[in-house]
C-alpha positions in Angstrom: 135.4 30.3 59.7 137.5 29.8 63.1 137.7 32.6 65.1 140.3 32.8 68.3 139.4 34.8 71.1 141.3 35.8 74.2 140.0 34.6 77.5 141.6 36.2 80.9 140.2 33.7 83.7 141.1 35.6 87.2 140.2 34.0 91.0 137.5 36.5 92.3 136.3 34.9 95.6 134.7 32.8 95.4 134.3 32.4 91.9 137.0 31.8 88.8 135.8 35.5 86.3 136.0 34.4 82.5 136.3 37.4 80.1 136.4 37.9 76.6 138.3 40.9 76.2 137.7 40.8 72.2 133.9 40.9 73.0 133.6 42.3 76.3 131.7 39.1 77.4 131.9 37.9 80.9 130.9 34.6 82.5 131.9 32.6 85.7 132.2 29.4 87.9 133.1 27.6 90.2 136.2 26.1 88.9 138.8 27.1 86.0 137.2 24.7 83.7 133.6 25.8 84.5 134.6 29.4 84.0 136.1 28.6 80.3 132.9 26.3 79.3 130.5 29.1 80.5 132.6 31.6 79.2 132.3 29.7 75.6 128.8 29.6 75.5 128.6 32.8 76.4 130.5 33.7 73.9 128.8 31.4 71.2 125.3 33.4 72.5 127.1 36.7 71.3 128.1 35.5 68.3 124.2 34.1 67.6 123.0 37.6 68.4 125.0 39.6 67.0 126.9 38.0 64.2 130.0 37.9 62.6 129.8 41.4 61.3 130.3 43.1 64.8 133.4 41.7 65.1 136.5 44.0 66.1 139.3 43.6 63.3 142.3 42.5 65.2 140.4 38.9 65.4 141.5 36.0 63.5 
């Protein structure tokens, strides 16, 4: 099953701050792109961890 997430990537000197706001998961880098990769496998780690069944509803 694909899930979508939503990803706010803001410029937090000097570092680009990924966040999940679904999942509360944060990551960074040092580019935009770096920020979305680490912010994917971050999020991938999550889902490992704690599963599909702690998902919040409004995902889909």
């Amino acid at each position: 099953m694909l899930k979508k997430f939503t990803a706010i990537i803001t410029k937090e000197e000097p570092w680009y701050v990924a966040r999940c706001v679904e999942l509360g998961v944060v990551s960074q880098g040092k580019t935009i792109a770096e920020a979305r990769a680490n912010l994917k496998e971050a999020v991938e780690l999550w889902l490992e961890s704690f599963g599909t069944d702690e998902l919040p509803e409004s995902t889909g």
